[in-house]
Every structure is written in structure tokens, then in C-alpha cells.
C-alpha positions as CSV (number, residue, x, y, z in Angstrom):
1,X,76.8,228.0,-13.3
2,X,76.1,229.8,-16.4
3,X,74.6,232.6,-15.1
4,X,77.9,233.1,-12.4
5,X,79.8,232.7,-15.2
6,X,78.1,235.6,-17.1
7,X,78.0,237.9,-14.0
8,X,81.8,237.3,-13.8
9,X,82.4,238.4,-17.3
10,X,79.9,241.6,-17.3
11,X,82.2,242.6,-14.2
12,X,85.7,242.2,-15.6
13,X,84.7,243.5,-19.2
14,X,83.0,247.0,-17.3
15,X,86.2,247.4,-15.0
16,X,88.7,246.8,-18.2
17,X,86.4,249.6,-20.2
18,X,87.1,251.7,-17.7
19,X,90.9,251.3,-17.0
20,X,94.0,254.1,-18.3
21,X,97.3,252.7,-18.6
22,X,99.0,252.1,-15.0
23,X,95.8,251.8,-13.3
24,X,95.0,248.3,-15.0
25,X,95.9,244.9,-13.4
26,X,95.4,241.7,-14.3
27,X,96.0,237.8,-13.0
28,X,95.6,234.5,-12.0
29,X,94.9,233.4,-8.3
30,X,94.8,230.0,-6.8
31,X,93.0,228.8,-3.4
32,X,90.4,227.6,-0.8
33,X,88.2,229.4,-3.7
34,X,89.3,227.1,-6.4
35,X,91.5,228.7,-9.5
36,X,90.5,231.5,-11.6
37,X,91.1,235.1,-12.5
38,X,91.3,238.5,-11.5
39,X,91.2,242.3,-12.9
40,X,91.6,245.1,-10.8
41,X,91.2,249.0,-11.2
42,X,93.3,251.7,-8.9
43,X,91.4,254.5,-8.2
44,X,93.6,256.5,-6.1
45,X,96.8,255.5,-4.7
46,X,95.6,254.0,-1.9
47,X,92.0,252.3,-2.9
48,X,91.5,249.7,-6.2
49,X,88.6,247.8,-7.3
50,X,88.9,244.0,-7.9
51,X,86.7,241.6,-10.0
52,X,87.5,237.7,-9.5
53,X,86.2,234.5,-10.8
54,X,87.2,231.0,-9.3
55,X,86.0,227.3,-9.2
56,X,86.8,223.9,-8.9
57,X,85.0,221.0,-8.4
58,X,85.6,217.5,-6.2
59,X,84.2,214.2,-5.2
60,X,82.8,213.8,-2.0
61,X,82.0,211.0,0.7
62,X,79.7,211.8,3.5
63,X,77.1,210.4,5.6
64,X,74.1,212.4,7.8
65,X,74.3,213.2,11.1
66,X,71.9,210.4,13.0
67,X,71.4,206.5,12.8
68,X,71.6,206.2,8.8
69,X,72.7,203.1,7.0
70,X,73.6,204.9,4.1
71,X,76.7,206.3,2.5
72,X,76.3,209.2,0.2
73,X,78.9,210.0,-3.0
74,X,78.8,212.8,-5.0
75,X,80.7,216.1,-5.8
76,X,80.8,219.4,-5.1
77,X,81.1,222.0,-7.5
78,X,82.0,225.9,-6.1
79,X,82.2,228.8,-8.2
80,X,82.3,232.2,-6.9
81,X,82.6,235.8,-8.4
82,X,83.9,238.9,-6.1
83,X,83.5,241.8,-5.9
84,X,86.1,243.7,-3.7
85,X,87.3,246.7,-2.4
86,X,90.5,247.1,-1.1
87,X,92.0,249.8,1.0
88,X,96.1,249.8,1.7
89,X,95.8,252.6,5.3
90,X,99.8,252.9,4.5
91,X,100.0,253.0,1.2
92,X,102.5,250.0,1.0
93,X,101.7,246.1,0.2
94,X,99.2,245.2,3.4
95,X,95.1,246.0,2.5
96,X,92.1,245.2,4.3
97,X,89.1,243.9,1.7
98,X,85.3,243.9,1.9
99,X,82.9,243.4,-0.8
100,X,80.4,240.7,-1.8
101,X,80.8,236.9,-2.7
102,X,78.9,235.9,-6.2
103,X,77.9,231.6,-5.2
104,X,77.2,229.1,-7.2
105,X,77.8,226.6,-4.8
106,X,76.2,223.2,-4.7
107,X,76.2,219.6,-3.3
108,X,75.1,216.7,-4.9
109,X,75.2,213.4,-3.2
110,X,73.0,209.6,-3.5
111,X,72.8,206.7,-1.6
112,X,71.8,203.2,-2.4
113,X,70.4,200.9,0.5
114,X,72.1,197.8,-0.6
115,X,71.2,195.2,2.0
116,X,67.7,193.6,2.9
117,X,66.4,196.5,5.0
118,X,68.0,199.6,6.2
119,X,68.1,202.3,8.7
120,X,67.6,205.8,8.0
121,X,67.3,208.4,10.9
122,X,65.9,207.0,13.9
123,X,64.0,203.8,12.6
124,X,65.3,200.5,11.9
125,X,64.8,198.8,9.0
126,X,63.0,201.4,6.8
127,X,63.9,200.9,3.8
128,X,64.5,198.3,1.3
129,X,67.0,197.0,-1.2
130,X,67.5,198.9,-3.9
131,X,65.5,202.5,-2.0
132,X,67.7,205.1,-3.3
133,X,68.2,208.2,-2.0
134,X,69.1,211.7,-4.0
135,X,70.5,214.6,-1.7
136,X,71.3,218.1,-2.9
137,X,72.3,221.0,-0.9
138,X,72.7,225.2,-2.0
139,X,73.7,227.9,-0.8
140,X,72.9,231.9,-0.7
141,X,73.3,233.5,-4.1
142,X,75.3,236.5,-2.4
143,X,77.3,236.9,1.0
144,X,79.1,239.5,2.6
145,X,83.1,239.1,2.4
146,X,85.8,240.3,4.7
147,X,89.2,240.2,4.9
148,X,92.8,241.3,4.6
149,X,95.9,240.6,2.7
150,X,99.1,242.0,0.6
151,X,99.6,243.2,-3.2
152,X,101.0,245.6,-4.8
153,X,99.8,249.4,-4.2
154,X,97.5,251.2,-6.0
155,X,99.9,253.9,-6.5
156,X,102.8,251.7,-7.4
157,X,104.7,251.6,-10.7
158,X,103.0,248.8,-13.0
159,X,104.8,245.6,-13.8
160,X,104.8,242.0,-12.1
161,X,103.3,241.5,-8.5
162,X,102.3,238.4,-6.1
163,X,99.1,238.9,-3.3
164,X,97.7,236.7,-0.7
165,X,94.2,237.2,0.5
166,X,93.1,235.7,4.1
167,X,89.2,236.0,5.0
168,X,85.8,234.6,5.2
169,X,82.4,235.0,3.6
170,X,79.1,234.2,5.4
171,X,77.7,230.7,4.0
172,X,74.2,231.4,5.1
173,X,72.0,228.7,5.8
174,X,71.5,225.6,3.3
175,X,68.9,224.6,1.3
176,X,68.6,221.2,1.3
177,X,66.3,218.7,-0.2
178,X,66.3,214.6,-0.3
179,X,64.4,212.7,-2.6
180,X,63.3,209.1,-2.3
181,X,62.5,206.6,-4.9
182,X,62.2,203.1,-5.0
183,X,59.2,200.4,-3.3
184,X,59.4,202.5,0.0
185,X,57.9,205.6,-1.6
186,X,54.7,204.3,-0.3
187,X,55.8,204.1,3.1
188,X,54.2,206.7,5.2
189,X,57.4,206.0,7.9
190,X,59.9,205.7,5.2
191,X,58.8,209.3,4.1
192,X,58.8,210.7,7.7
193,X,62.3,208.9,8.0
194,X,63.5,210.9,4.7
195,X,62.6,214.6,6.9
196,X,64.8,213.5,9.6
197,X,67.9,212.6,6.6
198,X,67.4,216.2,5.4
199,X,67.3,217.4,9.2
200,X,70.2,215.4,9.5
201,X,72.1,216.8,6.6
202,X,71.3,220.4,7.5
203,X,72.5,220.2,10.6
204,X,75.8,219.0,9.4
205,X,76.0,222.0,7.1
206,X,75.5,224.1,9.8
207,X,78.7,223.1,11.3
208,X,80.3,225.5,8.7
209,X,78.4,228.8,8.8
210,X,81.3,231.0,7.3
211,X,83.7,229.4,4.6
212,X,87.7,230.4,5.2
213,X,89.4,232.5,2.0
214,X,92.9,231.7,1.9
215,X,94.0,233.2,-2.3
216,X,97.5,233.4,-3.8
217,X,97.7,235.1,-7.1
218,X,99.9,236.5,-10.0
219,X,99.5,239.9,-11.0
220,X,100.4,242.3,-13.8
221,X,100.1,246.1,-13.4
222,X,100.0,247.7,-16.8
């Protein structure tokens, strides 16, 4: 998290070096991307640069996909930087946006097998009271973002402004990884069983390849 934090920062210090009076833009947005902050540079009257930061971070439920005893709680924490062009063809509010998504996303999740024996995957009984499960899951580092939305124009006269931003980024594939501790460690078939969790988890991932961008935000044009 440190590191996306740092990225972030380079980004909006190198775009406000490089900003005159009226081209400058600054402000606060709030979404499907968590709340943060944005700068943005007009280079021409149709095309600016944008820089944004946003998190948040929740509690989470969830079980694997498969024949699983076990309930997993956890959080997730997301925390992206952008990098965004956008272009307004009419020179009024509406823009299309591409760029790249900065993620820092993660899942963290455990599960405690809290009766005599239970299932995990496709076998019965495989683990014991007290087998505890840790699952994590990650994400690329960088994606591709597209997208469209409405703000005020490049070429418009500085002062107060709203924008919306609708699009997706590309997920990528998950990295996941399960860890097993407890007195079934040294079960051969609890081991195998752990695979299929992971397998199990991944495949529910999967079920969300590209992740929806829905932004409102405040703006200032100085």
C-alpha cells in the first residue's frame, strides 16, 4: 500500500509542477473505486491529463466454490492510482477516458473448522477441530482502463465543476494462495484437499474478470 501510495504522490506532485494558472484542477471523487483525490492538467482545449488516488476498505464473508465446510471472514482493502487521458470530441462536458489502473488490491480471508471433522473440496471429513485455514488473493499491479464520462472542458473558464466517470479496468487473473495449519498438516489428503480450496477460490474470482468504474467528483479549475 505504501508503495501505491508513493506512486500516487510522485504523479500528482509532477502534474502540479507542471501546471499555469487556468490549466490546473483539483478535487475529491467518490465511488465503486473507494474515495480519494484527483489533479488534472489541460493541455489544449480539448485534451487534459488526470492523476487519481482512491481506496477504501471492507469486511467480507465468503465461502469457495465446491463442497467446503468452511466459512471464510476477512476484508478487502482496494487502492488504486490512475492515470487518464481524456479527450472531450465536442469540446463541451462529455469525454471518453483511457489510461492505466495503479492496484493494490488484496483479499484476506480464514476459516476455522469448528466441528469434529470437516469437509473441504470434495472429501468428507478432512479436517479436524481447530484446522485453520488462511486464504489471500491479489491482483495485477497495472491494468488497462477505459471509459467515458462528463466534466468540465479543458478549454473552459476555471472555477467549480462536478464529473461522473463510467468504465471498467481489466482485473486480470488472481493470485491466490491457501495455507493450512493445524494437526491435519500431516495429512497427505488434507493437503491435496487444500489445492482444490484454492482451485475453488480462483474460480470464483474469475467470475469478475473486469471491475465496473462508476466516480462522482468535485472539481476546482484554477
Amino acid at each position: 500500500m505504501k508503495k501505491m501510495q508513493w506512486l500516487g504522490a510522485v504523479g500528482l506532485a509532477a502534474m502540479a509542477c507542471g501546471a499555469q494558472a487556468g490549466d490546473f484542477g483539483v478535487g475529491a471523487v467518490a465511488g465503486t473505486l473507494g474515495l480519494g483525490g484527483q489533479v488534472s492538467y489541460a493541455w489544449t482545449e480539448r485534451v487534459q491529463t488526470r492523476a487519481m488516488v482512491a481506496g477504501f476498505s471492507t469486511d467480507v464473508d465468503f465461502q469457495a466454490e465446491g463442497g467446503s465446510d468452511l466459512d471464510y471472514s476477512g476484508n478487502v482493502d482496494l487502492l488504486h492510482g490512475a492515470l487518464l487521458l481524456d479527450y472531450h470530441p465536442f469540446g463541451g462536458v462529455f469525454r471518453l477516458t483511457g489510461g492505466v489502473m495503479l492496484n493494490d488490491d488484496k483479499i484476506d480471508g480464514s476459516a476455522v473448522c469448528e466441528q469434529t471433522v470437516c469437509d473441504l473440496g470434495d472429501n468428507e471429513g478432512v479436517l479436524v477441530q481447530g484446522d485453520r485455514l488462511d486464504a489471500t488473493a491479489r491482483y495485477d499491479s497495472v491494468s488497462p482502463y477505459i471509459g467515458f464520462g462528463w466534466g468540465k472542458s479543458p478549454g473552459a473558464e476555471g472555477g467549480l465543476g462536478f464529473s461522473a466517470d463510467i468504465g471498467v479496468f481489466y482485473l486480470g487473473d488472481p493470485d491466490v494462495n491457501v495455507k493450512l495449519s493445524g494437526a491435519s498438516t500431516v495429512n497427505p489428503v488434507a493437503r491435496d484437499a487444500v489445492e482444490q480450496e484454492k482451485d475453488g477460490i480462483e474460480d470464483d474470482l474469475d467470475k469478475l474478470p473486469l471491475y465496473p468504474v462508476v466516480m462522482l467528483g468535485l472539481d476546482y479549475r484554477f
